[in-house]
Each structure stands twice: as structure tokens, then as C-alpha cells.
DRENGU-877403 format. One record per residue: residue number from 0; residue in three letters; x, y, z of N, C-alpha, C, O in turn. Coordinates in Angstrom, 2 decimals, decimal comma, m for minus. Example, Ala and Ser with C-alpha at 12.3 -4.5 7.8 and 13.67 -1.06 7.14 Angstrom:
REM residues 2
+--------+-------+---------+---------+---------+---------+---------+---------+---------+---------+---------+---------+---------+---------+
: lumvex : lokol :     n.X :     n.Y :     n.Z :    ca.X :    ca.Y :    ca.Z :     c.X :     c.Y :     c.Z :     o.X :     o.Y :     o.Z :
+--------+-------+---------+---------+---------+---------+---------+---------+---------+---------+---------+---------+---------+---------+
:      0 :   ALA :   13,19 :   m5,69 :    7,80 :   12,30 :   m4,50 :    7,80 :   13,20 :   m3,30 :    7,80 :   14,24 :   m3,32 :    8,46 :
:      1 :   SER :   12,85 :   m2,25 :    7,08 :   13,67 :   m1,06 :    7,14 :   12,90 :    0,03 :    7,87 :   13,41 :    1,14 :    8,04 :
+--------+-------+---------+---------+---------+---------+---------+---------+---------+---------+---------+---------+---------+---------+
REM end
This chain:
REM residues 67
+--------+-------+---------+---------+---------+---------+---------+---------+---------+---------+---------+---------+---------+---------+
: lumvex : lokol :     n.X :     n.Y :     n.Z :    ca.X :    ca.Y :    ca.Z :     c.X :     c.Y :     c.Z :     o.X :     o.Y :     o.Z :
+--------+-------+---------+---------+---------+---------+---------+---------+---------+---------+---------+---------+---------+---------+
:      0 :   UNK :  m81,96 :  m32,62 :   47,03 :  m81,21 :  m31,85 :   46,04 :  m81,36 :  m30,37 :   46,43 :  m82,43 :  m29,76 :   46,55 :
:      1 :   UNK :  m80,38 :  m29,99 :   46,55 :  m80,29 :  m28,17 :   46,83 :  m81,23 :  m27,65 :   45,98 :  m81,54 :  m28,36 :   45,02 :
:      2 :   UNK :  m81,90 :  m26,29 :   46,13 :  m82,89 :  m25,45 :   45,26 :  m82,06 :  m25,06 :   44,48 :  m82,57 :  m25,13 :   43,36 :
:      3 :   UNK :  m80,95 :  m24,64 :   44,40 :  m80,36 :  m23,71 :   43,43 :  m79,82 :  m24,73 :   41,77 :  m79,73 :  m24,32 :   40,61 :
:      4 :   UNK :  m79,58 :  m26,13 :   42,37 :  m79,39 :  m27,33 :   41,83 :  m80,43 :  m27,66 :   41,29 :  m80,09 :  m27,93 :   40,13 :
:      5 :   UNK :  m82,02 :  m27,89 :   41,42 :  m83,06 :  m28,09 :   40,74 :  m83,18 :  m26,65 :   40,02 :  m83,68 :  m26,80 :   38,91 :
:      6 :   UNK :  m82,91 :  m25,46 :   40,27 :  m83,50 :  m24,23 :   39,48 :  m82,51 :  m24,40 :   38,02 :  m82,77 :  m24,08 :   36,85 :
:      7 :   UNK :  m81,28 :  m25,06 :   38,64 :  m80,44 :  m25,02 :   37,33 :  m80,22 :  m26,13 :   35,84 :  m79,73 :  m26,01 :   34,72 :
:      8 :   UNK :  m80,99 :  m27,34 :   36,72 :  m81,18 :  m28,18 :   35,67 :  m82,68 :  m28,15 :   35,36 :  m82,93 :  m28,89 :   34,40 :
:      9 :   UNK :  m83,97 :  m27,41 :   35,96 :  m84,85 :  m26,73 :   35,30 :  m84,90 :  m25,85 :   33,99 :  m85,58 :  m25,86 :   32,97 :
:     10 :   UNK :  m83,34 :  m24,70 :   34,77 :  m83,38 :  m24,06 :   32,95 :  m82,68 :  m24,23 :   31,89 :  m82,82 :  m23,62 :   30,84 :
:     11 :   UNK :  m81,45 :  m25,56 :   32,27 :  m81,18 :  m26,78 :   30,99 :  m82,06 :  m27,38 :   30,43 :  m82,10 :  m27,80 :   29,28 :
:     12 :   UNK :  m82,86 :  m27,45 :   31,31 :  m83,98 :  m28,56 :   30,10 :  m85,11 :  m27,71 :   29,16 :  m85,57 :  m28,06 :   28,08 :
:     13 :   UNK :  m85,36 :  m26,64 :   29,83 :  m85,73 :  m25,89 :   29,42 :  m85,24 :  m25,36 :   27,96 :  m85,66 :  m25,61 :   26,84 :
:     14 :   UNK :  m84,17 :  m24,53 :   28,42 :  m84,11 :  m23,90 :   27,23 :  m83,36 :  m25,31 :   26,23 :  m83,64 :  m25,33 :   25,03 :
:     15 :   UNK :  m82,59 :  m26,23 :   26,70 :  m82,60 :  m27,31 :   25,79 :  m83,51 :  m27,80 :   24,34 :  m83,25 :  m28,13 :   23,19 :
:     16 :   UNK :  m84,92 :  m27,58 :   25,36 :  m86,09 :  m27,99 :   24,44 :  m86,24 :  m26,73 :   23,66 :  m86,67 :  m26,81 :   22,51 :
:     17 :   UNK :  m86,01 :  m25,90 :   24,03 :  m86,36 :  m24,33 :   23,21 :  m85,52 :  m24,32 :   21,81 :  m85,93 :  m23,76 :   20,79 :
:     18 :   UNK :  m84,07 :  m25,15 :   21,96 :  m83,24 :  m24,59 :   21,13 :  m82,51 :  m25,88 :   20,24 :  m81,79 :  m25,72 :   19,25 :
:     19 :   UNK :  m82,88 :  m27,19 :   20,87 :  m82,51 :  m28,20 :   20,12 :  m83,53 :  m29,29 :   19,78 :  m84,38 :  m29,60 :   20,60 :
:     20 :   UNK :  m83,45 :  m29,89 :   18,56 :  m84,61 :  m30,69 :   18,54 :  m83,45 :  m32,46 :   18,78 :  m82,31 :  m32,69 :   18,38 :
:     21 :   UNK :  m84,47 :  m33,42 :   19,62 :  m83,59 :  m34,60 :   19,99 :  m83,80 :  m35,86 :   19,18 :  m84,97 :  m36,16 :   18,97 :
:     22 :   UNK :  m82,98 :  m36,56 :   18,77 :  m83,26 :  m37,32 :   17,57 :  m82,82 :  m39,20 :   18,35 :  m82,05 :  m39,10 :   19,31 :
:     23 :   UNK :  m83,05 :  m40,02 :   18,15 :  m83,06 :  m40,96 :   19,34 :  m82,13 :  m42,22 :   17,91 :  m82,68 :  m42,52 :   16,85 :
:     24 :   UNK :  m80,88 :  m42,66 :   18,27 :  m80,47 :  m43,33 :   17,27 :  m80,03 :  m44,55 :   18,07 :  m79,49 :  m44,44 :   19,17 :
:     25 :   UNK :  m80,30 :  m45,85 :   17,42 :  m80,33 :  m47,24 :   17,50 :  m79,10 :  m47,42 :   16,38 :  m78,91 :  m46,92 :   15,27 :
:     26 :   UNK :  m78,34 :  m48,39 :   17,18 :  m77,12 :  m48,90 :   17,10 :  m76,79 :  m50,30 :   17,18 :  m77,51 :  m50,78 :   18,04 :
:     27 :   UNK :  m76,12 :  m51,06 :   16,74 :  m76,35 :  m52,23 :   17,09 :  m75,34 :  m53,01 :   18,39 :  m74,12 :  m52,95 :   18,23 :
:     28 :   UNK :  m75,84 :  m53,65 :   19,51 :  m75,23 :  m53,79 :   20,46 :  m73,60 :  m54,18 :   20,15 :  m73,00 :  m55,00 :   19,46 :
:     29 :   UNK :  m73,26 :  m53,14 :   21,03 :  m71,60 :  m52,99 :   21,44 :  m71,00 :  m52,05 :   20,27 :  m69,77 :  m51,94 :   20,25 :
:     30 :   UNK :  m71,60 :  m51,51 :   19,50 :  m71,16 :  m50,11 :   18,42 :  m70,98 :  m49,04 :   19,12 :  m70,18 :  m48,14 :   18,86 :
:     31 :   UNK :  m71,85 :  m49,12 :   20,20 :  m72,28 :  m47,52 :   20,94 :  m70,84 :  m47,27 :   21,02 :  m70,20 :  m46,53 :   20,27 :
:     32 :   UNK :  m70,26 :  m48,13 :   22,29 :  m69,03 :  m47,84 :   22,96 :  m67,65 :  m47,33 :   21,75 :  m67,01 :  m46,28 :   21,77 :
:     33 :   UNK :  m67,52 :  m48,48 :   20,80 :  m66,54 :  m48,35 :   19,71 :  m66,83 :  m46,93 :   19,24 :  m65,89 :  m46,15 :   19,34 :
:     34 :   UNK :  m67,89 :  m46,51 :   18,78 :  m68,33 :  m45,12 :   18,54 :  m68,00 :  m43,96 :   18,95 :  m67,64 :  m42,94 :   18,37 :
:     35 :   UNK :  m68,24 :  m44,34 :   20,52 :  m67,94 :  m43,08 :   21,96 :  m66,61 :  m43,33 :   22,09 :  m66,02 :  m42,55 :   22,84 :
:     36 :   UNK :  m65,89 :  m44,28 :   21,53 :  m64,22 :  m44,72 :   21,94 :  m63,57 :  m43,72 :   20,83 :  m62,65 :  m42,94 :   21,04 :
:     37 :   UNK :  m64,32 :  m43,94 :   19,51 :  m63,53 :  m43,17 :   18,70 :  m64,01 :  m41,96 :   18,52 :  m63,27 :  m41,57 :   17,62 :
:     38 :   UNK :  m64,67 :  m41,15 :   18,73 :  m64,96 :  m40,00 :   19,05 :  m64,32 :  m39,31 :   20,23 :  m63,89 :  m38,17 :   20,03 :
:     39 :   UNK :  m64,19 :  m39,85 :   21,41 :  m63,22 :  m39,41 :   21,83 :  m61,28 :  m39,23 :   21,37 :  m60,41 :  m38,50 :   21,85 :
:     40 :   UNK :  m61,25 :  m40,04 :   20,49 :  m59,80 :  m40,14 :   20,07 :  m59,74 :  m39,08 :   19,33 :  m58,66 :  m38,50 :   19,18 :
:     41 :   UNK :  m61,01 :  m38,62 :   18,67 :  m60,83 :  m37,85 :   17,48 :  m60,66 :  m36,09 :   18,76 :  m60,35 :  m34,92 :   18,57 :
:     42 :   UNK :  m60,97 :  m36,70 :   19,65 :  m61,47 :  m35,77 :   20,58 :  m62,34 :  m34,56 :   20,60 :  m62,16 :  m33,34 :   20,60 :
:     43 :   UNK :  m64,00 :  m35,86 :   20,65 :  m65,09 :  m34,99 :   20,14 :  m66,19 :  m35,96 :   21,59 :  m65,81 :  m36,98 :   22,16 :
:     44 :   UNK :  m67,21 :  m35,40 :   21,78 :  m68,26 :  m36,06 :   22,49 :  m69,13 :  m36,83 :   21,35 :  m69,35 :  m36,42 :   20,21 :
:     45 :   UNK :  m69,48 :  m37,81 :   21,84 :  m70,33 :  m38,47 :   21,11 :  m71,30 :  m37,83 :   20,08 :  m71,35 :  m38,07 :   18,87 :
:     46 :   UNK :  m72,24 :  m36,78 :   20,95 :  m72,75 :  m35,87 :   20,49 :  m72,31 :  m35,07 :   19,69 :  m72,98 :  m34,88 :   18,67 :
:     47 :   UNK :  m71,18 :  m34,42 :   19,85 :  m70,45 :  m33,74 :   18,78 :  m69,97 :  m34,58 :   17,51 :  m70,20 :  m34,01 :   16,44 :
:     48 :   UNK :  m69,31 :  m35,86 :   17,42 :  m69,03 :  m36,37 :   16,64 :  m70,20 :  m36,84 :   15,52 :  m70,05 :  m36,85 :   14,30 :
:     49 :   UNK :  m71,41 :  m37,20 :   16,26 :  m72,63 :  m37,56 :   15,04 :  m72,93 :  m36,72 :   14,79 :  m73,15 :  m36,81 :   13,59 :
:     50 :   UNK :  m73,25 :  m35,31 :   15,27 :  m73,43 :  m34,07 :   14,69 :  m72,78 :  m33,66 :   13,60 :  m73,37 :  m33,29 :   12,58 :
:     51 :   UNK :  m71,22 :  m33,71 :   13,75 :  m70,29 :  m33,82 :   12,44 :  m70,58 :  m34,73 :   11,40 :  m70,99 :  m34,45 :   10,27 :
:     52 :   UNK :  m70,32 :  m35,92 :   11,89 :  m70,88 :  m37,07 :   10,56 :  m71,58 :  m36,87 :   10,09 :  m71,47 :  m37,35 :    8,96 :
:     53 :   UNK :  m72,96 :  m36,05 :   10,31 :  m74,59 :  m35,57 :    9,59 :  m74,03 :  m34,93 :    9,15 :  m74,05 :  m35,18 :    7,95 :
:     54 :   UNK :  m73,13 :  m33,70 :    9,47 :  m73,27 :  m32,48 :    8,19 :  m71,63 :  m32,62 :    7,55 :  m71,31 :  m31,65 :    6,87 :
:     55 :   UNK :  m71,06 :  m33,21 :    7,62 :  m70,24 :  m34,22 :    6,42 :  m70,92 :  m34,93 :    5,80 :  m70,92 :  m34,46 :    4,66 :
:     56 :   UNK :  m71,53 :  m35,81 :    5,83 :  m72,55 :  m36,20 :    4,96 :  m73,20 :  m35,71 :    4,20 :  m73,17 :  m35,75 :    2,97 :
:     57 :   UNK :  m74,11 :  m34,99 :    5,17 :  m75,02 :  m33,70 :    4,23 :  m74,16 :  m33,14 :    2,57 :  m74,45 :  m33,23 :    1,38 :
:     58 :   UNK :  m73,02 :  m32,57 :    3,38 :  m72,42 :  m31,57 :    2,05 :  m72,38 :  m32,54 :    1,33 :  m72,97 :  m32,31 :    0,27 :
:     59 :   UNK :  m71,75 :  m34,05 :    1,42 :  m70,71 :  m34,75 :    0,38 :  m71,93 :  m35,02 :   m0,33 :  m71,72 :  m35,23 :   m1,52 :
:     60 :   UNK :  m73,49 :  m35,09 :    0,09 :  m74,37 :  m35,55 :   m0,51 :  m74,77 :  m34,77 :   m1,67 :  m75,13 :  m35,28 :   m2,73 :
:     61 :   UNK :  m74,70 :  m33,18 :   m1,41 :  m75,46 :  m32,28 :   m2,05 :  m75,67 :  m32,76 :   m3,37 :  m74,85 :  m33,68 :   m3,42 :
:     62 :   UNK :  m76,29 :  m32,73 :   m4,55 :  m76,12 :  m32,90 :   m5,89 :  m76,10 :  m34,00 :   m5,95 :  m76,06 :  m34,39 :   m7,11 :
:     63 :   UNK :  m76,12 :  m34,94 :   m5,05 :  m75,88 :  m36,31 :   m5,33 :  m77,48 :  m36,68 :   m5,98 :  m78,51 :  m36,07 :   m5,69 :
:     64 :   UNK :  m77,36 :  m37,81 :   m6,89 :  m78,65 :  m38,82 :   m6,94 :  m78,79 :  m40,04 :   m5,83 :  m77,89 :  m40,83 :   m5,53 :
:     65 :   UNK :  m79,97 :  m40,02 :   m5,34 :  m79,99 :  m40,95 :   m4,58 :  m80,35 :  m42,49 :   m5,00 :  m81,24 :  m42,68 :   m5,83 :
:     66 :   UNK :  m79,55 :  m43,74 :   m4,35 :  m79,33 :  m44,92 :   m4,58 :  m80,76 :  m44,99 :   m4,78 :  m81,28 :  m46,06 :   m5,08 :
+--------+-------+---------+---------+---------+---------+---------+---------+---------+---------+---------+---------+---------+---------+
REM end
């Protein structure tokens, strides 16, 4: 791997860890894809799309009582 290629995914991971915290979510086999299928339609990355769903959620929750 080129040096300039390791220096650069050195300071992705880096500052990655500096600035995002990573949350590890279980799915049940063959959801993933349907998930990543419709997130792209919506035309979002996977990542972006559960990010949205959390804080749509979040708000619709506010004030709510919980079940």
C-alpha cells in the first residue's frame, strides 16, 4: 500500500474516533439488504438513513410516555 494511502486512512480513523461514537446494530438475516435497498431509493447511505430514523424518532417521541 502506498505511504500516502496508509497516512490517509490513518487520519480517517483517527479523527473518526475523535468525532463519532460507533453503535453496532443486529438485524435479522436478509433485512440488512432490504434496508440498504431502500435507503438508497430514498437516496440516502445506509448510514445516513438510520441516522435519520433515530432522530425522527427521537422528536416524534419527545413528551411521549413510554409503553
Amino acid at each position: 500500500m502506498p505511504r500516502d494511502r496508509e497516512k490517509m486512512i490513518k487520519y480517517n480513523n483517527t479523527y473518526n474516533q475523535q468525532n463519532y461514537d460507533r453503535v453496532s446494530l443486529m438485524l435479522p438475516k436478509g433485512q440488512k439488504e432490504a434496508v440498504r435497498e431502500h435507503a438508497e431509493a430514498m437516496g440516502e447511505s445506509l448510514n445516513a438513513f438510520v441516522n435519520r430514523a433515530i432522530r425522527e424518532a427521537m422528536e416524534r417521541d419527545k413528551g411521549a410516555k413510554a409503553p
